[in-house]
C-alpha positions as CSV (number, residue, x, y, z in Angstrom):
1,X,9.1,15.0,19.7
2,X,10.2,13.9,16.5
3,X,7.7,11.3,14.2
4,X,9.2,7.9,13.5
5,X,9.3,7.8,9.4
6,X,9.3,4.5,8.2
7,X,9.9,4.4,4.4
8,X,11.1,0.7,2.1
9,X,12.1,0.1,-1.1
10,X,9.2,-0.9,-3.5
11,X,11.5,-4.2,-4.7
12,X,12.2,-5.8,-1.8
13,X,8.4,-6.6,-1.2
14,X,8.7,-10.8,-1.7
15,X,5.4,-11.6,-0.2
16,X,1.8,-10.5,0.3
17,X,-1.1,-11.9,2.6
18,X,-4.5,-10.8,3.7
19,X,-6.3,-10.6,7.2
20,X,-9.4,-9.8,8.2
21,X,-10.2,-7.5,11.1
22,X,-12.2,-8.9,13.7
23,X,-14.6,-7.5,16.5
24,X,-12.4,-8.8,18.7
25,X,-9.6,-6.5,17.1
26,X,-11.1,-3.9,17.9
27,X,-10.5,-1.1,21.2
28,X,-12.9,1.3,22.9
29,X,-12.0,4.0,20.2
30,X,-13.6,1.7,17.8
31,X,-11.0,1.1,15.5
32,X,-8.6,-1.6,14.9
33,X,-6.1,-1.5,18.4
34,X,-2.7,-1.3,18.6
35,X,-1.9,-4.8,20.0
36,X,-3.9,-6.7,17.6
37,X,-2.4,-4.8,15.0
38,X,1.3,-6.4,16.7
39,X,-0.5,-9.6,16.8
40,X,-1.5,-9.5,12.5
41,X,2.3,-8.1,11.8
42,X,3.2,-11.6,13.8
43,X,1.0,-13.7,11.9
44,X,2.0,-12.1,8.6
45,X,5.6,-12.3,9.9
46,X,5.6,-16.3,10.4
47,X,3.1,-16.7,7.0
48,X,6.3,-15.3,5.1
49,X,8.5,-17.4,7.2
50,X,6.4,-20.3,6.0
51,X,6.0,-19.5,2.4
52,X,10.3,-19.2,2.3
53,X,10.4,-22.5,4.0
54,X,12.1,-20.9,7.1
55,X,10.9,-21.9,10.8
56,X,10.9,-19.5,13.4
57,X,12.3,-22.1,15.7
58,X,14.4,-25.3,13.9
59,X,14.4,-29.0,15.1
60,X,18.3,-28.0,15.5
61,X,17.8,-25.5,17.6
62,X,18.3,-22.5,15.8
63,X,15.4,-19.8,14.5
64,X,14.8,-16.6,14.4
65,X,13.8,-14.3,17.4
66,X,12.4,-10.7,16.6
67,X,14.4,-7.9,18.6
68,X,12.4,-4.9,18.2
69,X,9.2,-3.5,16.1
70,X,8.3,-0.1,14.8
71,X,5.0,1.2,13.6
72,X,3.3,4.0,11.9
73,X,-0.3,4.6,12.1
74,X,-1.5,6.2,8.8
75,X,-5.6,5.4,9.0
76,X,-7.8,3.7,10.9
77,X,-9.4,0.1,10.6
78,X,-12.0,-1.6,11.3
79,X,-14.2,-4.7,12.2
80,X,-14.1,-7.1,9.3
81,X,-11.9,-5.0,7.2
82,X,-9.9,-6.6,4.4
83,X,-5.8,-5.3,5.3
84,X,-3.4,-6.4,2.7
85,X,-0.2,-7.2,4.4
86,X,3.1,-6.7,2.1
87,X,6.2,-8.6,3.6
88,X,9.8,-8.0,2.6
89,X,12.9,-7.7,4.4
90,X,16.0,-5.2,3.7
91,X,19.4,-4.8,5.4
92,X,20.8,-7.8,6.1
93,X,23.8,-7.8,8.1
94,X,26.0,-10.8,9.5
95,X,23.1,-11.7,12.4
96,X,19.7,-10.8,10.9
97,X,18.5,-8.0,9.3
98,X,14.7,-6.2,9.3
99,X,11.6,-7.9,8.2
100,X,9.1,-5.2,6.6
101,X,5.1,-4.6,5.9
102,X,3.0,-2.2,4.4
103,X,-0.4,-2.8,5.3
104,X,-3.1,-1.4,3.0
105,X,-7.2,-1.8,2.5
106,X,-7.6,-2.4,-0.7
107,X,-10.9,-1.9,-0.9
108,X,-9.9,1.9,-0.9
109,X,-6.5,1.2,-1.1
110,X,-5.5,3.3,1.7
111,X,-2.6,2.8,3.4
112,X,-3.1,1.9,7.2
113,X,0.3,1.3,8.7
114,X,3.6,0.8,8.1
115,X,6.7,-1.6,10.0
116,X,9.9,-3.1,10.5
117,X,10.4,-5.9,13.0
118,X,14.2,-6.4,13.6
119,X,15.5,-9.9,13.5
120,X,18.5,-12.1,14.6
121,X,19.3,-15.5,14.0
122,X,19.6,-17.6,17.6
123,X,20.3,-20.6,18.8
124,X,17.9,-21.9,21.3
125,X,19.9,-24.7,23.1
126,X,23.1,-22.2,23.1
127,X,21.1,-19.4,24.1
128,X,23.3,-16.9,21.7
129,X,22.9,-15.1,18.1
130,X,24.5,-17.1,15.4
131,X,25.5,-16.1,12.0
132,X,23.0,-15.7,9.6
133,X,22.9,-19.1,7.5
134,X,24.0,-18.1,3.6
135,X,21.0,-20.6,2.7
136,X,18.6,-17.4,4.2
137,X,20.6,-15.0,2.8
138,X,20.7,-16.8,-0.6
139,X,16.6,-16.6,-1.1
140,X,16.6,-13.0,-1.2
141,X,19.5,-11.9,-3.6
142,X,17.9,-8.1,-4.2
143,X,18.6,-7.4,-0.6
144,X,21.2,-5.1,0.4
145,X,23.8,-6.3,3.2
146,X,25.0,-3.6,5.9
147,X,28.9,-4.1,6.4
């Protein structure tokens, strides 16, 4: 079976944010599991969101909804590790685009995992995607745009 690459340009990093592993986090292999690890993309996810001054879900019924995820493993965590999370997003196209993180320890500055959560604009009370609004598109001016 083939290995999922995942590789991002170094400029289109806009945002960084760290999170702290907790026991919790952690599975019977003793190392950070893989749904807590979806759960601290998520946060990082809506912390960007925040810091951009976009909501997930608008008082006018339109926000953005996450259509799919991909993640690459590259070292293990674990309880009360430091992760660095390193938001930015790249090819946009006229309904949403991909939101991406490189997650590091910087207290060896390994990397842990890369991933790209896919996005789409949608309006809640219509229950359809929806253009993406230029006002998005507009705060990150590096970003490429797939015809």
């Amino acid at each position: 079976m083939a290995r999922l690459q995942l590789h991002f340009p170094e400029d289109q990093y806009y945002y960084s944010t760290q999170l702290t592993v907790r026991v919790t986090d952690i599975n019977g292999a003793n190392h950070l599991g893989n749904d807590s690890m979806i759960s601290m993309i998520s946060e990082a996810r809506a912390r960007f969101l925040y810091e951009f001054g976009i909501r997930e879900t608008a008082v006018t019924g339109s926000g953005i909804i996450v259509t799919d995820l991909a993640t690459t493993y590259k070292a293990e965590a674990h309880a009360r590790d430091q992760l660095l999370f390193e938001v930015g997003v790249m090819d946009f196209n006229q309904y949403g685009g991909d939101i991406t993180f490189r997650i590091t320890r910087p207290a060896d500055q390994k990397l842990i995992a890369m991933a790209k959560s896919g996005f789409v604009f949608f309006d809640y009370r219509a229950g359809r995607v929806v253009e993406m609004p230029e006002d998005f598109r507009a705060k990150f001016a590096r970003v490429n745009y797939l015809a």
